[in-house]
C-alpha positions in Angstrom: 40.3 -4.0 -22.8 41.2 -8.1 -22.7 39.2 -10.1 -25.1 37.9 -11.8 -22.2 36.1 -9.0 -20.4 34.9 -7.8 -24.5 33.0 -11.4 -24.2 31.9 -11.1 -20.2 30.4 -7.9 -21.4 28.6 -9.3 -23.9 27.4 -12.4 -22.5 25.9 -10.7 -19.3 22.9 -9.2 -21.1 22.4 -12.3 -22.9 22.7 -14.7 -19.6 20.1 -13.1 -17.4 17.3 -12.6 -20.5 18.0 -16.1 -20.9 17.9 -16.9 -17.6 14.7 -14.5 -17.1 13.3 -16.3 -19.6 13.2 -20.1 -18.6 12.4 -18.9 -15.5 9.7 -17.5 -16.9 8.4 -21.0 -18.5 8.6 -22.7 -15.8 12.0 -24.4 -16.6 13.6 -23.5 -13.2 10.4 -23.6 -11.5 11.0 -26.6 -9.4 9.0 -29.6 -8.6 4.4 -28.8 -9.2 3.0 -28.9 -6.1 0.3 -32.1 -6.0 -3.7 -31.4 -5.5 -3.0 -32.6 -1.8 0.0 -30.4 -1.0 -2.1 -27.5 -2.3 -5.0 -28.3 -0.8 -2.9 -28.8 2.3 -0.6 -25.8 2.3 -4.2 -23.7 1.9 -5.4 -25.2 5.1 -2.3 -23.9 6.7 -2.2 -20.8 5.3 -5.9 -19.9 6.6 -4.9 -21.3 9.8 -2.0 -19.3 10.3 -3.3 -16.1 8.8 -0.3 -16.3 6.0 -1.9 -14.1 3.2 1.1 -13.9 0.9 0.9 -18.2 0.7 -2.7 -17.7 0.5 -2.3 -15.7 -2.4 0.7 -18.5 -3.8 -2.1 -21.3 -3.7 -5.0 -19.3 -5.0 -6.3 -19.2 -8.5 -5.7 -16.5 -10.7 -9.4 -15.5 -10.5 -10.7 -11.8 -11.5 -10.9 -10.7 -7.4 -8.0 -12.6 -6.2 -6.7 -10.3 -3.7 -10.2 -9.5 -2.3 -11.3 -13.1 -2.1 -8.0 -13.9 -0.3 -8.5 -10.8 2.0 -12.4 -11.7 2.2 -11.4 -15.5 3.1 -8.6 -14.7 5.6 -11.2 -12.0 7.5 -13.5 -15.1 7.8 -11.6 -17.1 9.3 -10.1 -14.9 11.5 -13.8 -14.0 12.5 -14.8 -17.7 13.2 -10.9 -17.9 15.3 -12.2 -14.8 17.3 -12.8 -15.9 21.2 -15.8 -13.7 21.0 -17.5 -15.6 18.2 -20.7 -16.9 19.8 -21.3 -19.4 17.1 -17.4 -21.4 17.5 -16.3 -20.6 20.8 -12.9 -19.1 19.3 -10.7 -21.9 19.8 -9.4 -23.9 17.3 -8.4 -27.2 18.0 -7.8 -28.8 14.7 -8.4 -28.8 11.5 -8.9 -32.4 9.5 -9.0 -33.0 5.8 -11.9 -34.8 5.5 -11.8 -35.8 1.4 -10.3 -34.9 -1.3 -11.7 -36.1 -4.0 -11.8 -35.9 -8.3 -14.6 -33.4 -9.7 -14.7 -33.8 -13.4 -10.9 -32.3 -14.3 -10.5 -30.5 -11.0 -10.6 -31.6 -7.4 -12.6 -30.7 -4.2 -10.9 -30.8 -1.0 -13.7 -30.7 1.7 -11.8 -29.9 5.9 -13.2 -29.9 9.0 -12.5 -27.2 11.3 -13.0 -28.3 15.1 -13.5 -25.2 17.4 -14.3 -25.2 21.2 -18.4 -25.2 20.2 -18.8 -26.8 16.6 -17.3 -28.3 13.6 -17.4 -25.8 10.5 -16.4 -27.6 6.9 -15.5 -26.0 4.4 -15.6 -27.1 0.5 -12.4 -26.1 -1.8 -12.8 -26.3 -5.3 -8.9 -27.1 -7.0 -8.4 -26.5 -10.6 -5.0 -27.5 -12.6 -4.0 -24.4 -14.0 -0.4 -23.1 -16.0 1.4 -22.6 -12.4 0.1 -26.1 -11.5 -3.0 -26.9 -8.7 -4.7 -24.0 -7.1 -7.7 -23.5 -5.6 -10.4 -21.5 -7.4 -13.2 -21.3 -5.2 -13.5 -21.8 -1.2 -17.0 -22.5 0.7 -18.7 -22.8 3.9 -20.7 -25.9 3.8 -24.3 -25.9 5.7 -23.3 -29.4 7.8 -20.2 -31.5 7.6 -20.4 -34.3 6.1 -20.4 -37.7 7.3 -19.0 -41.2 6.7 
């Protein structure tokens, strides 16, 4: 065996640990994500029923997976033609603040269906994997300006 290949097999193991590990700090993470692009890419996700980039923007909350599940079968209700209450069909969906709530940020949208507004409060939190949002609510009215 070359001394060359003695030294390829002993670097390997040592490249990917190293490698594992920075990746695991965050080193080779990429750019953090902004409050708004969070915020934003939430929005999106609920729109388009995209649970796994749900579950990328959430929190790291106790019931993550069953508030994502609970939050996505919510929307798809209020999305639902059948729904008395909204008519069904979504015609847009505006960020109507976001705004700075003591170290955190809440990001309040508007959801226009064919028979009512519904707005919706979410509560961002900086966290070790950057902005997420912790907490998501239906507000009684949407607010005005």
């Amino acid at each position: 065996m070359s001394i060359s290949k003695q030294y390829q097999i002993l670097w390997a193991p040592i490249a990917l640990w190293l490698l594992v590990s920075l990746a695991g700090c965050g080193v080779l993470a990429g750019p953090t994500l902004s409050a708004e692009e969070v915020h934003q890419g939430y929005l999106d996700a609920l729109q388009h029923n995209d649970r796994a980039k749900l579950l990328a923007f959430s929190g790291d909350e106790t019931y993550k997976i069953e508030n994502v599940d609970r939050r996505l079968e919510k929307m798809r209700h209020e999305m639902d033609s059948a729904n008395q209450r909204t008519g069904g069909t979504l015609s847009i969906v505006d960020v109507v603040s976001l705004t700075d709530e003591g170290a955190g940020k809440r990001g309040i949208s508007r959801w226009v269906y064919a028979k009512t507004a519904v707005c919706h409060d979410a509560v961002l939190a900086q966290t070790d994997a950057g902005w997420r949002v912790t907490a998501w609510y239906e507000l009684p009215h949407c607010p005005t300006h």
